[in-house]
VOGU-3710 file (C-alpha; in Angstrom, 3 decimals, decimal comma):
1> xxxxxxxxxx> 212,451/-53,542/-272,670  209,374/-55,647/-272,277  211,392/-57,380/-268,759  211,908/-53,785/-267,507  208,099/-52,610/-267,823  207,015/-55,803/-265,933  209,651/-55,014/-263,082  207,640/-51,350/-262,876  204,380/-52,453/-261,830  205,550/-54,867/-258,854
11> xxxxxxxxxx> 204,962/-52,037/-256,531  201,292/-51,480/-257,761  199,558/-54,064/-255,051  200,104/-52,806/-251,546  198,324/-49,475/-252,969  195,726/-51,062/-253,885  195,178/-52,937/-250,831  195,640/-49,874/-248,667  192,537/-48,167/-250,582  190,647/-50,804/-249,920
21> xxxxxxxxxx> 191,229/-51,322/-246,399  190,943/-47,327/-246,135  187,649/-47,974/-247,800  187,009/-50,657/-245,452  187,448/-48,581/-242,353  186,061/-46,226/-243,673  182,445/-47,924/-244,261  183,288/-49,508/-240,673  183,640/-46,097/-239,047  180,319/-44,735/-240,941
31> xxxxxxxxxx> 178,626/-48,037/-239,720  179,656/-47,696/-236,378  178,836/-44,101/-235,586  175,296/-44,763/-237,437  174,556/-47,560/-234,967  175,999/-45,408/-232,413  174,070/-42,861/-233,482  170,737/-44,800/-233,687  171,245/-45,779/-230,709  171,817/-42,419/-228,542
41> xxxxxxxxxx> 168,434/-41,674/-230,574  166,605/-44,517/-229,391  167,682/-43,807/-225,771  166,669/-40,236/-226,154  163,512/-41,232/-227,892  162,973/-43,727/-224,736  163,514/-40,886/-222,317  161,343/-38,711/-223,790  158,567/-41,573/-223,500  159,418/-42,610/-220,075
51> xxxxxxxxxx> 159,930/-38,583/-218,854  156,407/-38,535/-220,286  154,975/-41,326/-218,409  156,437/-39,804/-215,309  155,017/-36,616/-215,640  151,752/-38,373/-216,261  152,639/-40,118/-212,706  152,668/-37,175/-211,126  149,752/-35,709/-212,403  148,034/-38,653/-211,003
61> xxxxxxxxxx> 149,811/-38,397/-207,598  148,115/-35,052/-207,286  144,764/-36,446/-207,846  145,221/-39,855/-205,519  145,993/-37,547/-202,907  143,420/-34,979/-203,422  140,957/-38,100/-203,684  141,970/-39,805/-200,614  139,022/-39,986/-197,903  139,909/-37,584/-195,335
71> xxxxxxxxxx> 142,115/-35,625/-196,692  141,277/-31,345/-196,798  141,259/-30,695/-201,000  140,076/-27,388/-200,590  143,337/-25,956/-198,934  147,079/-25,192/-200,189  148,694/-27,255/-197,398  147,532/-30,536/-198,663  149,741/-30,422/-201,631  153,749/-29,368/-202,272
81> xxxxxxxxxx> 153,153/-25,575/-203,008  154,773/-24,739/-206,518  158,249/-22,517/-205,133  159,415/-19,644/-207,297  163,373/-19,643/-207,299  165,862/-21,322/-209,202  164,930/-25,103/-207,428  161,458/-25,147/-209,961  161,564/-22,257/-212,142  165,247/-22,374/-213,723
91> xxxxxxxxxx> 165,590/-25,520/-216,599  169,231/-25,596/-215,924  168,406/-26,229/-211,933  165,922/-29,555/-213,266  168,638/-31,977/-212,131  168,051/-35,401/-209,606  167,913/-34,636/-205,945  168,153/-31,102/-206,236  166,775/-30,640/-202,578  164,052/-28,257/-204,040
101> xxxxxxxxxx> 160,345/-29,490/-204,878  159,585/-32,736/-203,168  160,811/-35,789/-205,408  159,076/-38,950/-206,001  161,392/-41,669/-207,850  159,979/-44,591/-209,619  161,607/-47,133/-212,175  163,705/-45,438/-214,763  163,882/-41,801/-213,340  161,905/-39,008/-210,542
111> xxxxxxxxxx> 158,969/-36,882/-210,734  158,704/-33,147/-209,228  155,181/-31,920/-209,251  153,821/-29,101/-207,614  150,691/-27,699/-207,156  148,299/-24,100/-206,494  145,262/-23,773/-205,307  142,832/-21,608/-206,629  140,292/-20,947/-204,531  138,083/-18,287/-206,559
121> xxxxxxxxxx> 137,770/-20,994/-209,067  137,734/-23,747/-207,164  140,517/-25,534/-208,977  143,965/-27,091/-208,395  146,610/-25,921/-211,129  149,273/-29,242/-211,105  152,495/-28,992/-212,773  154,647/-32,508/-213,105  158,008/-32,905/-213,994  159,517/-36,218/-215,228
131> xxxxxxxxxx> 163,297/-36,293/-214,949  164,929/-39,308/-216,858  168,829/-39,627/-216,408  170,713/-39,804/-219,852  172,961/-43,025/-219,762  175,377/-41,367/-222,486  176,445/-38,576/-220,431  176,326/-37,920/-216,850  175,067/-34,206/-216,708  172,662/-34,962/-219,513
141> xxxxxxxxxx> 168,633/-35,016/-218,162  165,515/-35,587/-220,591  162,875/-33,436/-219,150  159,533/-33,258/-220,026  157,091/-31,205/-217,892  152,505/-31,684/-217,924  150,004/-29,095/-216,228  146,560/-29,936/-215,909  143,923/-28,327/-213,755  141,597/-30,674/-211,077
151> xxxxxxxxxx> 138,341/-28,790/-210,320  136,505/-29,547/-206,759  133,433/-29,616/-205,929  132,210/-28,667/-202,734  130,185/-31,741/-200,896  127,660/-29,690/-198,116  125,710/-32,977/-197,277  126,170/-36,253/-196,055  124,384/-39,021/-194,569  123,531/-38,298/-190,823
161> xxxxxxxxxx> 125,765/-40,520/-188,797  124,258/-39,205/-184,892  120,998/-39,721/-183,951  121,254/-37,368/-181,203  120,696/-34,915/-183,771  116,879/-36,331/-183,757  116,311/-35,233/-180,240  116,523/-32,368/-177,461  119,124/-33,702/-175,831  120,451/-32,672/-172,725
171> xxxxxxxxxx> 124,268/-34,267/-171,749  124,418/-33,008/-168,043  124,493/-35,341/-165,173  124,920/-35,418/-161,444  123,490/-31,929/-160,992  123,144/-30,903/-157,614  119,514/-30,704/-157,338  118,448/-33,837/-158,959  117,371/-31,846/-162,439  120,148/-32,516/-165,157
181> xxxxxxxxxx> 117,010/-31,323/-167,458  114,247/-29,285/-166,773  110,831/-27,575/-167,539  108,558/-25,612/-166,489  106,111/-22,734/-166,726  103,495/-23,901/-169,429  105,681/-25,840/-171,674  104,690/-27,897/-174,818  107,208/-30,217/-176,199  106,427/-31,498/-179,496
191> xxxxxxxxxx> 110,384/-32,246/-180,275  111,801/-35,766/-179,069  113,418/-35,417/-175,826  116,815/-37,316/-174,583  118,192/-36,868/-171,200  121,547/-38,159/-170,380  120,268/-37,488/-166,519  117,572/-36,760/-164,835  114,532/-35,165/-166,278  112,336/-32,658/-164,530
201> xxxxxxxxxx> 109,093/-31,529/-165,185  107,103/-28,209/-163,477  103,712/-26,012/-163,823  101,847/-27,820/-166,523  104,152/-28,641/-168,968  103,458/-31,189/-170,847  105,573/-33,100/-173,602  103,993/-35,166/-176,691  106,577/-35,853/-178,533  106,893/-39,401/-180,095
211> xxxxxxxxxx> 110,028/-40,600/-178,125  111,488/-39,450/-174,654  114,608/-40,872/-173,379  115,862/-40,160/-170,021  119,038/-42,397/-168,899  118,188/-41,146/-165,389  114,803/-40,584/-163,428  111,560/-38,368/-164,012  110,282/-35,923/-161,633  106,498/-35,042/-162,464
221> xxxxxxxxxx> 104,520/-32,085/-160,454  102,006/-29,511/-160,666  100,123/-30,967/-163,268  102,959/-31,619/-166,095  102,701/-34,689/-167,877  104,121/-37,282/-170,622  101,930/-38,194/-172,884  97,815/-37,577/-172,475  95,996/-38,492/-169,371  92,841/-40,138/-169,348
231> xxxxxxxxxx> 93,357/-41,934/-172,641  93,979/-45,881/-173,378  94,373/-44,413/-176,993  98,110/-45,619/-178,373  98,313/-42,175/-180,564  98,248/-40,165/-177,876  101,067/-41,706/-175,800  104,189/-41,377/-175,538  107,433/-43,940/-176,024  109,559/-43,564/-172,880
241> xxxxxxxxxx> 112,318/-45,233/-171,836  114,113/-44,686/-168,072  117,155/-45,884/-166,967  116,440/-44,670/-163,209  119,047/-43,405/-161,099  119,881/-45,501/-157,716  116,988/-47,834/-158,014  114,475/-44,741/-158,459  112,880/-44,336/-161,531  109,539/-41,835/-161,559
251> xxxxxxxxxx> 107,812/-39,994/-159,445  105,218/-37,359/-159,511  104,436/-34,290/-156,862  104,876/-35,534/-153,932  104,559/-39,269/-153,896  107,186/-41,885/-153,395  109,786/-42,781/-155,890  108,907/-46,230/-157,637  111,406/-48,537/-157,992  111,849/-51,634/-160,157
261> xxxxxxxxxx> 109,445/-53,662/-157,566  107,108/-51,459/-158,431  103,991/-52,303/-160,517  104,477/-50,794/-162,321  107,483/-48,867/-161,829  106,425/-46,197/-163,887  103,287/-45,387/-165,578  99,865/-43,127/-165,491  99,630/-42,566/-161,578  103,334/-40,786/-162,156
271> xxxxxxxxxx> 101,655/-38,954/-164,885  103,525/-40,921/-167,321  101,286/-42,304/-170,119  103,881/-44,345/-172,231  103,577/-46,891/-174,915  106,096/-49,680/-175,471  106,741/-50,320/-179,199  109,463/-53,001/-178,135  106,539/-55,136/-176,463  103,173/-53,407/-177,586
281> xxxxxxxxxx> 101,845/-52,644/-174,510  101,006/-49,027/-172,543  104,776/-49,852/-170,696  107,487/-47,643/-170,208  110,686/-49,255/-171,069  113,111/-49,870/-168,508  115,806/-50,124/-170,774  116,714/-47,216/-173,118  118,577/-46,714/-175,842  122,247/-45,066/-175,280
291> xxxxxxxxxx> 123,075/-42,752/-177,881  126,304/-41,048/-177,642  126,309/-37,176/-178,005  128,638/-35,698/-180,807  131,928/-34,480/-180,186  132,541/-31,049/-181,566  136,225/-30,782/-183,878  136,505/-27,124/-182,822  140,359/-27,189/-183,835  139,852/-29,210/-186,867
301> xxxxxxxxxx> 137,067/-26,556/-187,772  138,725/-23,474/-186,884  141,347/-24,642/-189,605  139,438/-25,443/-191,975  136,051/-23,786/-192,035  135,383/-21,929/-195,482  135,408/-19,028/-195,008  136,420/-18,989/-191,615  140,215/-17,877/-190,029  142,109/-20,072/-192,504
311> xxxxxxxxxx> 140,438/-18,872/-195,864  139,238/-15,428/-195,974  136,405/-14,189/-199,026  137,263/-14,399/-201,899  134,728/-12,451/-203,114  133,421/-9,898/-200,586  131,180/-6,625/-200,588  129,873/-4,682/-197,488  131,328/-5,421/-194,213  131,484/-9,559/-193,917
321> xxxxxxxxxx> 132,142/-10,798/-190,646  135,784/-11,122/-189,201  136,679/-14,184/-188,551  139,647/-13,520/-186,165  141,501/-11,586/-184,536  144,550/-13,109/-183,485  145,499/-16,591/-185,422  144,220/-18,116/-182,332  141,153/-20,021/-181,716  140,243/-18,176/-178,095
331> xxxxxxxxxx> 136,815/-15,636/-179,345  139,616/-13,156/-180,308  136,741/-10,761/-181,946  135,876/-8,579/-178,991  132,391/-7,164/-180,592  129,300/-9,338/-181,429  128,595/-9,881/-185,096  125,136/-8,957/-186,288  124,568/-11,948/-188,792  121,592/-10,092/-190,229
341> xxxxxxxxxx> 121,805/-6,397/-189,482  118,570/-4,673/-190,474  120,267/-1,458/-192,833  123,124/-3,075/-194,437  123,958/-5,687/-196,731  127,283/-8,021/-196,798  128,878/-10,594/-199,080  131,096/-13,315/-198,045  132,019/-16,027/-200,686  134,765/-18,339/-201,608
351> xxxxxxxxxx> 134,654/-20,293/-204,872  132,089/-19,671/-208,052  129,055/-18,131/-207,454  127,096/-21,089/-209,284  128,940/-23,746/-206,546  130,566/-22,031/-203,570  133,107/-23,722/-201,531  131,670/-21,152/-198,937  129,395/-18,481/-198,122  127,745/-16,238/-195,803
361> xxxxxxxxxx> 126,268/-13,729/-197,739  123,410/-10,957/-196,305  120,572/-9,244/-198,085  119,080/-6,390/-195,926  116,394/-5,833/-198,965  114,929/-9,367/-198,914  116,357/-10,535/-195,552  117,590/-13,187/-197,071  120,949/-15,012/-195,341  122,332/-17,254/-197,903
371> xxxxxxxxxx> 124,782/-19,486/-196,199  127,238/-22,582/-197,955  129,667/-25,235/-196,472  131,137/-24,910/-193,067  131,957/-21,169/-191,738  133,860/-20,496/-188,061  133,741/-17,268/-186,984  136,210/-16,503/-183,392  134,132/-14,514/-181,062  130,181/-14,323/-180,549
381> xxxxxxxxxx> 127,029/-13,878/-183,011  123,446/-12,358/-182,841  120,386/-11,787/-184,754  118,338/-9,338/-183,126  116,326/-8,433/-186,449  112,473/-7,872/-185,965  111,867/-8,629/-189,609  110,550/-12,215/-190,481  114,472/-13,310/-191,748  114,458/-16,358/-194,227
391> xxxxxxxxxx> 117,944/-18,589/-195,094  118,928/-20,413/-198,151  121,268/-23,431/-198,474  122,861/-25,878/-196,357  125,844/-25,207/-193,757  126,690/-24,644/-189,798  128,134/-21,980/-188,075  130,768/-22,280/-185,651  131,211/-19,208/-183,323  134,001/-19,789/-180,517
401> xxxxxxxxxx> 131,498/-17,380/-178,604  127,709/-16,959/-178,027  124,551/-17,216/-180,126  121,910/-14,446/-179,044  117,982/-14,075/-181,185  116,127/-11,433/-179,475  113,903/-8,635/-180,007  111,325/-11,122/-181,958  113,334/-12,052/-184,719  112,439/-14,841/-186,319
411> xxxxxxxxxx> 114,495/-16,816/-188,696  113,290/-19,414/-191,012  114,073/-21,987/-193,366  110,453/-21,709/-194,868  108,149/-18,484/-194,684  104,515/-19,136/-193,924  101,745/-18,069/-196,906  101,705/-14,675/-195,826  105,294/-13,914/-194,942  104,608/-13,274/-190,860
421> xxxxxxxxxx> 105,971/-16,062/-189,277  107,873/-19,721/-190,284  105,674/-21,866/-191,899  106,331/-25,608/-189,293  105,062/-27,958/-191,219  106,351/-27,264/-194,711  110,281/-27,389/-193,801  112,092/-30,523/-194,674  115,275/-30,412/-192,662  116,917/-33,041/-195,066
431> xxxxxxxxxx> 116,756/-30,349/-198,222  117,667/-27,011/-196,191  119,209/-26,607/-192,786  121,779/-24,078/-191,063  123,347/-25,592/-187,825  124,688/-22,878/-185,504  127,453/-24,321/-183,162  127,932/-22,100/-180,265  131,247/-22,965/-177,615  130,872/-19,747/-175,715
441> xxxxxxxxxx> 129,609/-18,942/-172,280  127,227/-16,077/-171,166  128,555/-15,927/-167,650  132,068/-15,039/-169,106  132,447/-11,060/-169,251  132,900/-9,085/-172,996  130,718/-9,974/-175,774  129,883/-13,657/-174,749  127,685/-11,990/-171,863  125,278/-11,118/-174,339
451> xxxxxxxxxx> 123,301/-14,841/-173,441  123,209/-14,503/-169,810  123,502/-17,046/-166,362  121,623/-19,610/-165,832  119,995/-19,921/-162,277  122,388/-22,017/-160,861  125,308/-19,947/-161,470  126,519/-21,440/-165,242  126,512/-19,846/-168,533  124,487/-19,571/-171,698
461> xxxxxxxxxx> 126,284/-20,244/-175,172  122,445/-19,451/-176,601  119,543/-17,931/-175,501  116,415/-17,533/-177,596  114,088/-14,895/-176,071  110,852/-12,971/-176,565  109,165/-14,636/-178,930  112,156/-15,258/-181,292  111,144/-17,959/-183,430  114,057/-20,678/-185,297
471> xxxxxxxxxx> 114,034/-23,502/-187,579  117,205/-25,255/-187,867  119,703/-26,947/-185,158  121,412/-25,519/-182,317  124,314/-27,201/-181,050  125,825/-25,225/-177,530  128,645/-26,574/-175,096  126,990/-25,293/-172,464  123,491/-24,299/-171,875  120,622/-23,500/-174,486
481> xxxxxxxxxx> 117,801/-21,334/-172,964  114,496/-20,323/-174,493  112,611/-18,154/-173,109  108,974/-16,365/-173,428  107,125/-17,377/-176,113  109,331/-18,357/-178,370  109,330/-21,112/-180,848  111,984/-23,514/-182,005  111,234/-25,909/-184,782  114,585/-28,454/-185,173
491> xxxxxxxxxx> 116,688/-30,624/-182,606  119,164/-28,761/-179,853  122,242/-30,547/-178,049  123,376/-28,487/-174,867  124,345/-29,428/-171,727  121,042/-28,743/-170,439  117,924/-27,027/-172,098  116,309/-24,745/-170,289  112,448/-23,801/-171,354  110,842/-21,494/-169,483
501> xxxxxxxxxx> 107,275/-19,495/-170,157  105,234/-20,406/-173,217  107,901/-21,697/-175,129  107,146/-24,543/-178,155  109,964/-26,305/-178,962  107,871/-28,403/-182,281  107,906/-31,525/-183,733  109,982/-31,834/-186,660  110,385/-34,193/-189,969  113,248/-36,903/-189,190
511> xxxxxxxxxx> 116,534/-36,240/-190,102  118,395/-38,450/-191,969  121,064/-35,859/-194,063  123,615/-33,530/-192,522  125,110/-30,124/-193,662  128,765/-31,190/-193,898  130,561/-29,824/-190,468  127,445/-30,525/-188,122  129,245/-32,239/-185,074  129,516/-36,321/-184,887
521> xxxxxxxxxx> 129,725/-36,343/-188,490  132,905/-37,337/-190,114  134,826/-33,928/-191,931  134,237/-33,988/-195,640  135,365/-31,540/-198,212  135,178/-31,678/-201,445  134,595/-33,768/-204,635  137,869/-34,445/-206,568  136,686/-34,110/-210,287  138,502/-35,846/-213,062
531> xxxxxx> 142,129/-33,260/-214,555  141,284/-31,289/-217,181  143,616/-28,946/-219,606  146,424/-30,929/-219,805  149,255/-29,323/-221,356  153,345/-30,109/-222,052
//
């Protein structure tokens, strides 16, 4: 019996082994698919971080870009656009090269980032995408998506980079009659004159301005004069330089031209009573200084003036100005715009109240034109006002057209004690200045004709008449006239300036800061401030 029971359990091992080893695969199974797992959560935790770190890439693409020097921040085209439609709004559509939203791809995965600009707030909304491909399944993505707003602030000065800007200057030449630049008629010329020709002077006018430049001759007669006559004294002369004109340099009434034999060659018996600061004596200076006139960015302008044809008002009340009629820069607006009409009021802003991207804004009650940044308007402009007009802020005005002050309306920077006039020698030009930039001409038919022809057959883009009076800086591609007593206190750049009757174009402060947008300044925009309201 006892042989019998030990014969029984022979069979007992091999199921004992087999539980083990099923216990033994088993552990091995639970091991492996833990590691496994472990590791599929590591990778996803991994693409979450990179995905992250992407998205954070993008955010600061947006603001490199925005940053860059040159580069227009205050308009939608300078960044992708955010796209409604399945290729940014639809999760199931965030997939690698989906030919929607511009990628950018970097090591380990792409960013997507879009962004909008609002313009009321002055603020770019930026949404990023980081896209991180899923190594344990092809179709698998880890997304993670960031928005964050970038304010900008508007920048409406800069350093002056033209020194034209510190003169009258005239860039005519080779004018038929031998005047590229002329007065006459009881003239006093307190502003610093440049002539990139020759310079004419008629019927006592006289100029005492610190510096006169003429890269051509001088013509003196009937009693004009540079500088004071009769006088040794240094204050009361004048700086001149001539570059004379085919070996003539000055001449006055009806003498002979001097030439550079001539001793001297130009000085008190040509009515020209010059000081030379380069040498210290009562010289003129036979070499002068070549300053290059600005060139005006009248495309670059018409695109991206605020407001202006490419950005209308954002916030607007009365009846603002229209800035064009037909998408076109080509004075589209076929009536003249009455920049400061006497019975109405108008608002015109783009951006916060507080810090306006732009603005031309009207008040009738005080007659107050408060004007921000750089504005283009298509066509021409007037002020015809008879009140004493006052302006706050810093810009320039670009009108494709003509620039017309008439009917004594005076428009200042600074109002005298009493309120009746522009008070000259309180305005600082580097604190507050409006440049009106003016491409129009008055001997073209339709609302440019409101400036007039000039005697010899050209056109006006501004004309200052009847004892208008302005303090700022006119800029004109073709001629600037003043006429009859009127009074301009700032520098002009024309092709020629024509004064004529009474007129006082006065000594001003120097400039050294521009409104952004004055021509032969380099463009800038805006101030790209750090992101803000992150999100994701």
């Amino acid at each position: 019996m006892r042989l019998k029971r030990l014969r029984n359990e022979r069979g007992m091992v091999l199921p004992i082994a087999l539980g083990i080893l099923s216990v033994l695969s088993i552990s091995a199974m639970v091991v492996i698919d833990s590691s496994s797992t472990n590791a599929r959560s590591s990778t996803r935790s991994k693409g979450d971080k990179v995905a992250f770190a992407l998205a954070e890439a993008g955010i600061n693409n947006a603001v490199a870009v925005l940053s860059k020097s040159g580069n227009d921040n205050l308009h939608q085209g300078l960044l992708p656009a955010c796209k409604s439609g399945a290729n940014w709004t639809s999760e199931s559509t965030w997939k690698l090269n989906d030919g929607g939203t511009p990628a950018f791809t970097y090591e380990g995965g792409q960013v997507r980032w879009c962004a909008t600009f609002d313009a009321a707030n002055a603020v770019w909304h930026v949404t990023s995408r980081g896209i991180v491909k899923n190594h344990y399944g092809t179709a698998a993505l880890t997304r993670r998506e960031l928005t964050a707003d970038i304010p900008v602030t508007p920048i409406e000065t800069q350093p002056l980079q033209n020194q034209a800007w510190n003169f009258m200057f005239a860039t005519r030449t080779g004018t038929a009659s031998g005047c590229d630049l002329t007065f006459s008629n009881n003239v006093a010329i307190g502003t610093n004159v440049y002539a990139m020709g020759n310079l004419c002077l008629d019927n006592n006018v006289v100029i005492t301005s610190p510096k006169l430049i003429a890269l051509g001759k001088i013509y003196i007669k009937n009693n004009g004069a540079i500088g004071t006559a009769g006088t040794n004294n240094w204050s009361t002369r004048v700086e001149v330089q001539v570059g004379g004109s085919e070996g003539q340099f000055c001449r006055y009434s009806g003498d002979a031209w001097t030439t550079v034999s001539s001793s001297p060659f130009c000085g008190d018996l040509q009515h020209v009573y010059s000081k030379n600061s380069t040498s210290s004596a009562m010289t003129v200076n036979p070499t002068p200084q070549n300053i290059a006139p600005p060139t005006v960015d009248w495309p670059g302008w018409y695109t991206n003036a605020i407001p202006g044809p490419g950005q209308a008002c954002t916030t607007s009340s009365g009846t603002p100005p229209v800035f064009d009629g037909d998408a076109t820069r080509n004075n589209s607006i076929a009536t003249v715009f009455d920049l400061t009409p006497a019975a109405s009021s108008y608002t015109c802003r783009v951006g916060p109240a507080s810090n306006p991207l732009g603005e031309l804004t009207w008040n009738h009650s005080t007659n107050t034109l408060t004007a921000h940044g750089t504005i283009f308007i298509d066509g021409s402009v007037k002020m015809v006002n008879t009140a004493v007009l006052q302006y706050d802020g810093y810009a320039t005005l670009y009108a494709s057209g003509t620039f017309l002050m008439d009917n004594g309306a005076k428009f200042c920077a600074v109002k005298n004690a009493d309120g009746t006039d522009c008070e000259y020698s309180g305005w600082d030009p580097n604190t507050q200045m409006i440049t009106i930039v003016a491409g129009g001409s008055g001997a073209i038919a339709g609302a440019q004709s409101q400036t007039g022809s000039t005697a010899d057959g050209g056109g006006n883009s501004t004309k200052l008449s009847n004892n208008v009076r302005f303090q700022g800086a006119l800029y004109a591609t073709n001629a600037i006239q003043l006429v009859n007593n009127s009074k301009v206190d700032g520098p002009m750049i024309g092709s020629t300036i024509i004064v004529d009757n009474n007129v006082t174009p006065d000594a001003f402060p120097f400039i050294t800061t521009a409104p952004a947008g004055m021509p032969g300044n380099t463009a800038v925009f805006a101030q790209t401030q750090p992101p803000r309201l992150f999100s994701g």
